[in-house]
N, C-alpha and C positions, 0 to 999 in steps of 0.2 A: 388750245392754249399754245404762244409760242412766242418768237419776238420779232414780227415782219418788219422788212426793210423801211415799209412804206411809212412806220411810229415813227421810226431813225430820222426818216426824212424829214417828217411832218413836225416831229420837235426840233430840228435842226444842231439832232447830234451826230457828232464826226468827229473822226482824229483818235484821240486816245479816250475820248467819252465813250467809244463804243465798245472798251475795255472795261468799262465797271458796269459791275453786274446792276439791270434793274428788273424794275417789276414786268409780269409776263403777261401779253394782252392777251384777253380772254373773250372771247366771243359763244354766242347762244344761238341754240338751232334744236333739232331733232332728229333721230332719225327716219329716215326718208325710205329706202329701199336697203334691204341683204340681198347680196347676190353672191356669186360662184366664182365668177371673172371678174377682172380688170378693164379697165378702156382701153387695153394693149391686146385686152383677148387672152391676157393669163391664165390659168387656172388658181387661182388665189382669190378665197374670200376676202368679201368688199363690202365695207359702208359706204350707202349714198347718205349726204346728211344738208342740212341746213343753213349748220354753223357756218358765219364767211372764212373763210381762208383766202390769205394775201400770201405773195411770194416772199417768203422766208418761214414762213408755216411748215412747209413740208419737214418730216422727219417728228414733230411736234405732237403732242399726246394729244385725242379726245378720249373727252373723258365723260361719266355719268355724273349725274348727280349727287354721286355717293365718294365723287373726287375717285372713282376708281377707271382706271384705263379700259378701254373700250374697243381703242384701235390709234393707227398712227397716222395723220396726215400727209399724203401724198397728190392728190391731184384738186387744181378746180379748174373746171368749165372753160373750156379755149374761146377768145371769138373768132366769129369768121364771118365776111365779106359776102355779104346778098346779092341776088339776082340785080338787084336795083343799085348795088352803088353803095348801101350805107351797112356798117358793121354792125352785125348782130352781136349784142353781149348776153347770152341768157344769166338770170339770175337764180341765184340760191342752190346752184348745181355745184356740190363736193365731194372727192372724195376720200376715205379712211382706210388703207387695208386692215381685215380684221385681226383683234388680239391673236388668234391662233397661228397666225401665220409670225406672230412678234415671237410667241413661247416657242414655234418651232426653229427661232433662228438663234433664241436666248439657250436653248436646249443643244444645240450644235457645238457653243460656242465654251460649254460648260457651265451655263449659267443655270441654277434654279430659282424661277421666280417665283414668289408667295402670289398662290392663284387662292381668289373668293367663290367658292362655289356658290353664295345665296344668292337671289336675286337682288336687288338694289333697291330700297326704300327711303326715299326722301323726307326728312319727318315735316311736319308746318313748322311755322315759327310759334304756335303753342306748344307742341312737344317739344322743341331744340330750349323754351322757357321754362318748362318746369323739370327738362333734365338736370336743366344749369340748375334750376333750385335745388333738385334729388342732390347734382353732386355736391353743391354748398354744404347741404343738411348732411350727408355721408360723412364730408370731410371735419366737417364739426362735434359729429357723434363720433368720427374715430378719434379726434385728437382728444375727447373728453374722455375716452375710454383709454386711449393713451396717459391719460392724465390719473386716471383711476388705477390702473394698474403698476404705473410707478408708484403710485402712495403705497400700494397693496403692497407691491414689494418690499417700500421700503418700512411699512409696519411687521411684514412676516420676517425681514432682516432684524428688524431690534426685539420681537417675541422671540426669533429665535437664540441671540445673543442673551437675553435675560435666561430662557430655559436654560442654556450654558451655565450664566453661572449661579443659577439657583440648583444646577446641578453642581457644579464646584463646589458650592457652599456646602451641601449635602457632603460631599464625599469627605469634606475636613471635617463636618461635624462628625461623621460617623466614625472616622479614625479616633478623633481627640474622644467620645464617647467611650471607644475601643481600648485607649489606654487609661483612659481613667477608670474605667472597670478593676483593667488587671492591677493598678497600682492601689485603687481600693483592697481586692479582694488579699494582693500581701501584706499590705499595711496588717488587715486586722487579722490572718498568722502569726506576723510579726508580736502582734500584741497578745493574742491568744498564748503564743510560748511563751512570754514573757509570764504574763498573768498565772501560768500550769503550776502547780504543786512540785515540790521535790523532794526525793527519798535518800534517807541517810545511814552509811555502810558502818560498822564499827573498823576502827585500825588500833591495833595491839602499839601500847606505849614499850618497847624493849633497852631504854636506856638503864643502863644501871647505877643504881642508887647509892647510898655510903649504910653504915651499919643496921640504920631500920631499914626493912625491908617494908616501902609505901604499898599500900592496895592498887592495885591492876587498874586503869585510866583510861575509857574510850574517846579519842575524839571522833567528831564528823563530821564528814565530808559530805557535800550537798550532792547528787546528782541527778542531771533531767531527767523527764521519765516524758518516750513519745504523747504526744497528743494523738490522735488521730481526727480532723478537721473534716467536718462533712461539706459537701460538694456546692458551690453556691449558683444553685438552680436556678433564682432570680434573676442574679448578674448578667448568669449566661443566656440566658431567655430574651432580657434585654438586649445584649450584644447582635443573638441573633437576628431580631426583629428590626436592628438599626441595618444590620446588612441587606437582609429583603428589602425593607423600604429604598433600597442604596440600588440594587438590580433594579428593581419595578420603574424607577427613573431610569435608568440605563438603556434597558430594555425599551421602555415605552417612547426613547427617542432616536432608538436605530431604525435603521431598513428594517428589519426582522417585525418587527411590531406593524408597521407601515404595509407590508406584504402579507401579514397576515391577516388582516381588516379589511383589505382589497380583496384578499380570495374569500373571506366571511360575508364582504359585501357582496360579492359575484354571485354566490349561492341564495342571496333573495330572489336573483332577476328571476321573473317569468319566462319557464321554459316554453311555454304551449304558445303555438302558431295567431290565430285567430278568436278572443274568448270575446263574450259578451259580458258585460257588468252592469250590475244594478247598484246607484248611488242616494244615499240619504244623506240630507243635511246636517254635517255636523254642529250645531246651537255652540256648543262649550267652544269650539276651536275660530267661532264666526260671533266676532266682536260685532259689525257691521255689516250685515248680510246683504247679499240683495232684496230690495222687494219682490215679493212675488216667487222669492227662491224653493224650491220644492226638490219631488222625487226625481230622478235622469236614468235613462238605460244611452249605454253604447255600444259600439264593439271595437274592441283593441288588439291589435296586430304589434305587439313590443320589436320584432326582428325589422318591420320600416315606417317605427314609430307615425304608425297611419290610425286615425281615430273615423269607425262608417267606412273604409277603404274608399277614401276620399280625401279626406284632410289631414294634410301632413304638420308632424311638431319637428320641432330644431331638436335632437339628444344632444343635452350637454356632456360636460365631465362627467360627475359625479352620477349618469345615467339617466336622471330625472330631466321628462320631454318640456319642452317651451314652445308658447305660439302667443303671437299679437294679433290681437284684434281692433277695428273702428270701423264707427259705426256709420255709415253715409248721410244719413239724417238728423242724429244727435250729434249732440258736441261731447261722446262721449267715446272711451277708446279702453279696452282689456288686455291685460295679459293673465294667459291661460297656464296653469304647470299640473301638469302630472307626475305622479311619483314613479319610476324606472318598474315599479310592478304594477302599476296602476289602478293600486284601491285607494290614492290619494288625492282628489282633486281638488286644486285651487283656483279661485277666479278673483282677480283685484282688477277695481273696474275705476279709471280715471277720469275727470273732468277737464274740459280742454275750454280752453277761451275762441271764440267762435275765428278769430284767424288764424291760432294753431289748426283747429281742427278741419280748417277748408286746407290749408296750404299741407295738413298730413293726408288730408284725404285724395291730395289731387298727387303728392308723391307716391302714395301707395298704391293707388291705381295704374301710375305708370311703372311700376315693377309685375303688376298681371296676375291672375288667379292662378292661384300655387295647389297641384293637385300631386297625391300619393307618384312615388316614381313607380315604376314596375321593375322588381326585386332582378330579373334579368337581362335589365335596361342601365348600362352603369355609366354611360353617356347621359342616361336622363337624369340621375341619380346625382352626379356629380351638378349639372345644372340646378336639383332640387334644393342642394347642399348649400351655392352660391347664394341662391336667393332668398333661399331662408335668414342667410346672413346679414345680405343687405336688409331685410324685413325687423331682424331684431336690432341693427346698428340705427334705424332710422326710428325705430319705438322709441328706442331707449333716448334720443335726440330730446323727444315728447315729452317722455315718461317721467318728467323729473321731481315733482311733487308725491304729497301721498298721497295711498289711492281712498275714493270716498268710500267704496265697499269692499270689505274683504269678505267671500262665502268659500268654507269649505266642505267637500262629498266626504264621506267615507261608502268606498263601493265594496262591493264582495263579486266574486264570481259567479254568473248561473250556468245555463246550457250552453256548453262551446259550440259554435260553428263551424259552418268549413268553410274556409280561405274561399273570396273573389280572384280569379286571375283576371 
């Protein structure tokens, strides 16, 4: 690739055309020979190659098929003058110095270039068509899933706004409940004393009289006599109980509550390495079962949610594993869940219109058979990670109706085994 003199000429651009940038001619070849030297007798690795190069090439990338640099153009093929008179031009003779000898000048110079260690794979133009279709359907499935997760948000936004002030509501009721107690329980004091008996003192009349002397006159004076009011058990019983109810909101919408249902939930997970489980079909929990659905053994590895130490599920949040499945010959396609301790299994198994399911079968193929990573492999693991991703963003694409069958296992644990490495 490059911009020889000879295009300039041949379009008859000149002047200040040869100042605006254009497109860079590109020529096709292969290569021919590696060697060790140069045609100067360097010691510098050297492409021989195919590709033609004209003068203004040199300096100019070759490149692979994979658009990745190869080496840099430097020579083609001199002619020279025969025995007989007439110039020999040989053809197809070029040459590249090789990439290493570019990283060792880019290395000098302070430069680090982004080197590809794999080799170079050219895909057909049926792979380069159903990548484009993979990305279409990825880019579709995320913005749907972008789409779904704003709503999510913005419903968990206005649940949580509502718990607010259905707890607000709560804390004024429980006040106003609080004083209306106390303002009951004085009122009927108030009228209790009222209501009480009172007892009367005699007081000596000492005025003195004129010549009869009047018989001796008590009046009387009322005076209260305490009550003594027993305790209003009820009220306070009540009071109490509006308070509890007041925490149990409180509480059931802090951290505290949240942290402590995470570590309740963490004590289900399955501790043990490697267990084998035996599954029967739950009837009561499987509305629409599969046909044919029956008894399952497997073995399950929970630490790299591997099911047979072979097939891998996606661990979501909440711990419980996911995998998608379709089927090559049917037009029909599953998603698989396990429960995070796995005596839970579920299978919802979908029906697909025969061009969903050629164009999911031909996407899902080109993402590749997805196998257990190896637990000391974290390069593999991270790759298992990725693709499991893409595997359930491209279901979910699919998956969008309901499923024809739902069957669920309930397994129990039999004889553990011992871990495959």
């Amino acid at each position: 690739m490059g911009y020889p003199g000879v295009t300039d000429r041949l379009l008859k651009r000149g002047g200040t055309e040869l100042l605006v940038p254009a497109d860079a001619y590109v020529t096709q070849g292969s290569i021919a020979l590696f060697a060790s030297t140069n045609p100067d007798g360097g010691r510098v690795d050297t492409l021989f190659h195919t590709a033609p190069v004209n003068p203004g090439n040199s300096g100019g990338p070759l490149l692979d098929e994979c658009g990745q640099v190869v080496g840099v153009n430097t020579w083609s093929a001199a002619s020279s003058l025969s025995d007989s008179g007439d110039f020999d031009v040989p053809a197809g003779q070029y040459v590249a110095t090789h990439v290493s000898a570019l990283n060792t000048f880019l290395s000098s110079a302070g430069i680090t270039p982004q080197i590809q260690g794999e080799a170079c794979y050219a895909k057909s133009e049926d792979e380069i068509s159903k990548d484009d279709a993979l990305t279409k359907a990825l880019a579709a499935a995320a913005e749907a899933q972008r789409q779904r997760l704003e709503q999510a948000k913005k419903a968990e936004q206005a649940s949580a706004l509502m718990d607010q002030l259905q707890l607000a509501a709560l804390v004024v009721l429980s006040v106003l409940v609080l004083v209306l107690i106390v303002v009951h329980i004085r009122r009927e004091r108030e009228h209790k004393e009222k209501a009480a008996p009172t007892a009367y003192a005699p007081e000596s009349d000492t005025t003195p009289e004129t010549a009869d002397t009047k018989p001796l006159q008590l009046k009387s004076t009322p005076q209260k006599v305490r009550v003594k009011h027993p305790f209003p058990w009820g009220w306070a019983l009540l009071g109490v109980l509006v308070v509890i109810l007041a925490l149990v909101f409180v509480v059931r919408d802090s951290g505290l509550w949240a942290r402590h249902s995470a570590k309740a939930a963490a004590t289900d997970t399955v501790s043990e390495g490697l267990v084998r489980l035996a599954c029967e079909v739950d009837k009561s929990a499987s509305p629409r079962p599969l046909n044919g659905a029956g008894p399952t053994e497997f073995e399950f590895e929970a630490a790299r949610a591997c099911v047979n130490n072979r097939t891998p599920y996606e661990r979501q949040a909440d711990g419980s594993l996911l995998r998608f499945t379709v089927s090559d010959s049917e037009p029909f396609a599953a998603k698989l869940e396990l429960s995070k301790d796995g005596l839970r299994f579920k299978r919802s198994d979908y029906r697909l219109s025969p061009e969903a399911h050629q164009a999911y079968v031909s996407q899902r193929t080109a993402l590749g058979t997805l196998r257990c990573a190896s637990p000391d492999n974290a390069g593999q693991q991270a790759a298992l990670k990725d693709n499991l991703q893409k595997v359930r963003t491209l279901a979910q694409s699919y998956l969008t109706g309901a499923p024809e069958t739902q069957t669920v296992w309930r397994c129990h644990k039999t004889d553990a085994v011992k871990a495959v490495k």
